[in-house]
C-alpha positions in Angstrom: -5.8 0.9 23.6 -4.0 -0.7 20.8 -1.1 -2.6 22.2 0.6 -3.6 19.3 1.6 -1.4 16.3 1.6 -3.8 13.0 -1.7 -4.5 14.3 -5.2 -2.4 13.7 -9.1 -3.5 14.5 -9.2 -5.7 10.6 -5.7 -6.3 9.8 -2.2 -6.9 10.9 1.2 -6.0 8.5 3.8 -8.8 8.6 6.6 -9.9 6.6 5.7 -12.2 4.0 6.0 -16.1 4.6 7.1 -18.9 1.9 3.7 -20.0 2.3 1.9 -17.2 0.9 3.5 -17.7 -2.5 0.3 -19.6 -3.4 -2.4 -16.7 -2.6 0.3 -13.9 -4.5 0.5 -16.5 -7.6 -3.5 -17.1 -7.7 -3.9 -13.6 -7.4 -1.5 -12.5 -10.5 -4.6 -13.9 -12.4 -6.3 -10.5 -12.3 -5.1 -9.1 -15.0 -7.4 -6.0 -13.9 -6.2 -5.4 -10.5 -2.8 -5.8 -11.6 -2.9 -2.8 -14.3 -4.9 -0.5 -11.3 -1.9 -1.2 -9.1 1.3 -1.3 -11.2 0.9 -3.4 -14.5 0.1 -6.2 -16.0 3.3 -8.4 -16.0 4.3 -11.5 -17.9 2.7 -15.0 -16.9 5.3 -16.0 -13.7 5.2 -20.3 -13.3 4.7 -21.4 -9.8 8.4 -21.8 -9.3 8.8 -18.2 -10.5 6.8 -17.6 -7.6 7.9 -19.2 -4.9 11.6 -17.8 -5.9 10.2 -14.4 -5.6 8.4 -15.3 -2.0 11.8 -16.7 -1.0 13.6 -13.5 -1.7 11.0 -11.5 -0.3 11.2 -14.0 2.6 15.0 -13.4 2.8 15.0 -9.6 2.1 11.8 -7.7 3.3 13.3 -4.9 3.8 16.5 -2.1 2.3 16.8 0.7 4.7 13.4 2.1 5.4 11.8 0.5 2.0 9.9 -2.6 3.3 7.5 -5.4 1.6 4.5 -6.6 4.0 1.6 -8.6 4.2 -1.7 -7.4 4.8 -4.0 -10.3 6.8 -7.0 -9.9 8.6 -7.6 -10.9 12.3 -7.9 -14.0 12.1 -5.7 -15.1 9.4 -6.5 -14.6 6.3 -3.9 -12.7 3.5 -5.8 -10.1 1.6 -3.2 -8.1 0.1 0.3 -6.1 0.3 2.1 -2.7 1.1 5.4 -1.5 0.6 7.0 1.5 1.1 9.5 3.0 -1.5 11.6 6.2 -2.2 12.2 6.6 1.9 14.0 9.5 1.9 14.9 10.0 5.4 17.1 13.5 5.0 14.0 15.0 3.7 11.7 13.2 5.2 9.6 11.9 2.8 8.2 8.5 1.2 5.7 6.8 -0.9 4.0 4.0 -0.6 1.9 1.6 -2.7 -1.0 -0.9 -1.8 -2.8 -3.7 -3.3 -5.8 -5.8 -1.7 -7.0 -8.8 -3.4 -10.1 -8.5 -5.6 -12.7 -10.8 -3.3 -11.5 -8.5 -0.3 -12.3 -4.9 -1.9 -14.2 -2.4 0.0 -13.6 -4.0 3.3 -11.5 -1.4 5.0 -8.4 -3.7 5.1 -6.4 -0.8 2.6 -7.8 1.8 4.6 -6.3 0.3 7.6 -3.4 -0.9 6.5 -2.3 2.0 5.5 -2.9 3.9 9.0 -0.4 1.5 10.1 2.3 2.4 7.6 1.8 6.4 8.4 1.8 5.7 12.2 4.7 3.9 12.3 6.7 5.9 9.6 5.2 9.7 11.1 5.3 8.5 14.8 8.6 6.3 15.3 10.5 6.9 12.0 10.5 11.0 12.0 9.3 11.2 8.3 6.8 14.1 7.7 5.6 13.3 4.6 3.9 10.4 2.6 3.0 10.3 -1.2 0.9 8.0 -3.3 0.7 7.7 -7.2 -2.5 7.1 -8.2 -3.5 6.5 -12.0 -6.1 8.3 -13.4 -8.7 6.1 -14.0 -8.5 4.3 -10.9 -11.2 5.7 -9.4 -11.1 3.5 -5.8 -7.7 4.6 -5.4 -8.4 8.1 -5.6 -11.6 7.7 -3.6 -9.5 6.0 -0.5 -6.4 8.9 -1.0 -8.6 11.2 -0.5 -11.2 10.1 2.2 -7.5 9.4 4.1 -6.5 13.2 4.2 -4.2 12.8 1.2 -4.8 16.0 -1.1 -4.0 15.7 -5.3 -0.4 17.6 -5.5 -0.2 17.1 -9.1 -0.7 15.0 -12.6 1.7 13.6 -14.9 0.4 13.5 -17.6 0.5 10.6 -20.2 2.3 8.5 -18.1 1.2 5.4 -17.6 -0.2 3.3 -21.0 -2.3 0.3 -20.6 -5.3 -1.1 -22.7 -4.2 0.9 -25.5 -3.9 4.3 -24.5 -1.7 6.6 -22.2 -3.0 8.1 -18.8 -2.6 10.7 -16.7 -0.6 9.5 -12.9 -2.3 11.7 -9.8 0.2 12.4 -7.0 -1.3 12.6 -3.7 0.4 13.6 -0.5 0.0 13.8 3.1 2.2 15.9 5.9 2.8 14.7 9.7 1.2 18.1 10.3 -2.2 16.8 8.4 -2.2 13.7 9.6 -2.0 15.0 13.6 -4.8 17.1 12.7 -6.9 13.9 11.4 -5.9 12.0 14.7 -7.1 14.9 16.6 -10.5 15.1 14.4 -11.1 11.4 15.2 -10.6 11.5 18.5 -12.8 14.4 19.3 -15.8 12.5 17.6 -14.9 9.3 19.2 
């Protein structure tokens, strides 16, 4: 039985620590997992980082909107979540994930983002999460999808990188759909 919640069988969420500027600065030299997440931004100086790991430090969170690290077991920071857009009269949020390159394929999104929908679905009341996905981010879509999350719909032209626009996927998952997941898993456990 799991005993604590920020915590799966790979990874634990926490806040981020100063520390950790270092890893988040090394890692905005991927210029190609930046534009799959969000986009490619300008070049940030280490002090540019380390002021943005002191705010994050100082403000994690506004309301329900919250900016965690994703670590594995025994220590090691492989990536982020945050959660945006909590609406919590309707019930609803989005969320957005990013994994550092050399940990890909591991599990530690798949997991990290359990975490975020347990804790937002089971102690928070919300009853729905959404995820924008661009189009030719194929891993993305992959892991919405092998979570439960179905395609709701595509905007198209939205997002333009490398030259050209693309269409943005929006992917959603009820409280209803999720519970029905839990139940499937535990069945074949």
């Amino acid at each position: 039985m799991k005993s604590y919640m920020w915590e799966g069988s790979k990874v634990r969420l926490r806040p981020l620590e100063f520390g950790d500027w270092e890893d988040y600065h090394q890692n905005d030299h991927d210029s190609e997992g930046a534009r799959l997440c969000d986009m490619i931004h300008f070049p940030r100086t280490e002090e540019g980082t380390k002021s943005w790991a002191e705010e994050k430090v100082d403000h994690p969170a506004e309301g329900d909107n919250i900016w965690l690290s994703i670590e594995t077991l025994e220590g090691v920071l492989v990536g982020s979540i945050c959660t945006s857009h909590c609406d919590s009269r309707n019930g609803t949020f989005k969320y957005g994930i990013a994994i550092f390159r050399e940990h890909w394929r591991q599990g530690y999104a798949s997991e990290a983002i359990k975490l975020i929908l347990g804790y937002y679905f089971e102690e928070l009341r919300y009853a729905k999460a959404n995820a924008h996905v661009y189009a030719f981010n194929s891993g993305s879509i992959a892991l919405q999808e092998h979570l439960g999350f179905k395609q709701e719909g595509r905007l198209r032209d939205m997002i333009f990188t490398k030259g050209k626009h693309h269409d943005e996927f929006i992917y959603g998952l009820t409280k209803s759909e999720y519970e029905e997941s839990l139940q499937e898993k535990s069945t074949m456990d």
